[in-house]
C-alpha positions as CSV (number, residue, x, y, z in Angstrom):
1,X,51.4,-15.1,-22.1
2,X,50.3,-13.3,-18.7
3,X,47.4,-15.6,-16.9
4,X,44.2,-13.8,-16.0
5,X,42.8,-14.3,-12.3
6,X,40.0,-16.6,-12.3
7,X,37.9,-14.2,-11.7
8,X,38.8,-11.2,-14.2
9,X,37.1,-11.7,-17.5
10,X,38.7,-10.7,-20.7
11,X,38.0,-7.5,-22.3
12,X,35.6,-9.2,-25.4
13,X,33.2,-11.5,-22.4
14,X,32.9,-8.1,-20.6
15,X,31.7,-6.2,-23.5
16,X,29.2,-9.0,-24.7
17,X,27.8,-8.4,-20.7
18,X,27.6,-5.2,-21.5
19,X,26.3,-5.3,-25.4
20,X,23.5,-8.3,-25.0
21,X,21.0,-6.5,-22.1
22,X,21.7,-2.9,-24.1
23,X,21.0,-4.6,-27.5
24,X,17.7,-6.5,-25.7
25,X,16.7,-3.4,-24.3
26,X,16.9,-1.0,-27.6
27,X,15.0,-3.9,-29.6
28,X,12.2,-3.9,-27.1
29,X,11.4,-0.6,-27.8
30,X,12.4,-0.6,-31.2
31,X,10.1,-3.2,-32.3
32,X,6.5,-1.8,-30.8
33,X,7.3,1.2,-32.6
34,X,8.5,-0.4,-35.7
35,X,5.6,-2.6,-36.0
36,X,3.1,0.1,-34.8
37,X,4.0,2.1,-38.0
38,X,4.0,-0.4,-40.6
39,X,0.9,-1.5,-39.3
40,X,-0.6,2.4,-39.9
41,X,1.0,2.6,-42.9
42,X,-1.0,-0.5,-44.4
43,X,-4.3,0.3,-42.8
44,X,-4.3,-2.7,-40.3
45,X,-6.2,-2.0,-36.9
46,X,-5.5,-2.1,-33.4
47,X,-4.7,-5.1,-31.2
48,X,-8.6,-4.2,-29.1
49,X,-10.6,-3.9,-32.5
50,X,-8.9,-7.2,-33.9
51,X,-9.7,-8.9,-30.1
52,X,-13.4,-8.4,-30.4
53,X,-14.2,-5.4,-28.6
54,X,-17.7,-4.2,-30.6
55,X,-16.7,-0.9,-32.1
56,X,-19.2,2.0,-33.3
57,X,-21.1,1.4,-36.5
């Protein structure tokens, strides 16, 4: 069994470095646009007509 230097990760605690920020970053745009279209799809409105800004009549 060869020991590691204290301060030489393994190979799997490297990757998951790596993987969590990429995976955080590809959800934050993900989910906007995700959420965006099923919202279009089922007729829902807009964050600033929901909030009370008066619209057109």
């Amino acid at each position: 069994m060869a020991l590691l230097h204290p301060f030489r990760y393994p190979s799997t605690l490297a990757m998951l470095w790596w993987a969590a920020p990429l995976t955080a970053a590809c959800m934050a745009i993900a989910n906007p646009i995700y959420y965006r279209r099923m919202a279009r799809q089922h007729g829902l409105v807009t964050w600033s007509t929901f909030a009370g800004i008066r619209q057109r009549v």
